[in-house]
C-alpha positions in Angstrom: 0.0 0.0 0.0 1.4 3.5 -1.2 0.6 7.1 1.1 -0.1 9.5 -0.9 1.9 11.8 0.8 0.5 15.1 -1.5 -3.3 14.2 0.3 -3.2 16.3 3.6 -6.4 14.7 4.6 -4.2 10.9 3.9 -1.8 11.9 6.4 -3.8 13.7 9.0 -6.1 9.8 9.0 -2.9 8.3 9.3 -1.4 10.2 12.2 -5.0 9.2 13.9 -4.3 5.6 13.6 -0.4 5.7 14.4 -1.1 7.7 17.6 -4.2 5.4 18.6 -2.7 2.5 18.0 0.6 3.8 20.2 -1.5 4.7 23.2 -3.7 1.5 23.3 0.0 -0.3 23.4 0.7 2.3 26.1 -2.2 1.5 27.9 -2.2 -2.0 27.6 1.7 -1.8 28.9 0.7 0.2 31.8 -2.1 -2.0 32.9 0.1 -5.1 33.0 2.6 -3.8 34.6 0.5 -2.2 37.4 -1.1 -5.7 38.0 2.1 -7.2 38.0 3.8 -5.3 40.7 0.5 -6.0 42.6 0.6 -9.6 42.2 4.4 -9.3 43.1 3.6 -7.0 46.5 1.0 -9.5 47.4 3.2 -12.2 47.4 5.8 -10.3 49.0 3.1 -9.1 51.7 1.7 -12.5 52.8 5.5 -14.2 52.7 7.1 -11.3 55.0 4.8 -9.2 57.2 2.0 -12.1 57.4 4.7 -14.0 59.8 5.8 -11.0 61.9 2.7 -10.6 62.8 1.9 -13.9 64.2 5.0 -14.6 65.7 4.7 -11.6 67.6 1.1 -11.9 69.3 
């Protein structure tokens, strides 16, 4: 597929797409990496802290 690159209106769709498509990735990369850290604190949480507290009551 060629752009043509004379077509204002081409390019303007085009820029649309790139930047959509870029911050649904963004997004998507955000999310994941949110609920990973939170999987990864959980784990952390009930391994660590979770023993501390009953081996000090």
């Amino acid at each position: 597929m060629i752009i043509d690159i004379s077509n204002p209106e081409t390019l303007k769709m085009c820029a649309v797409c790139i930047s959509e498509t870029s911050g649904g990735q963004l997004a998507l990369l955000i999310i994941v990496a949110s609920l990973t850290l939170v999987g990864l604190l959980n784990r952390s949480w009930k391994k660590n802290f979770k023993k501390e507290a009953k081996s000090s009551s």
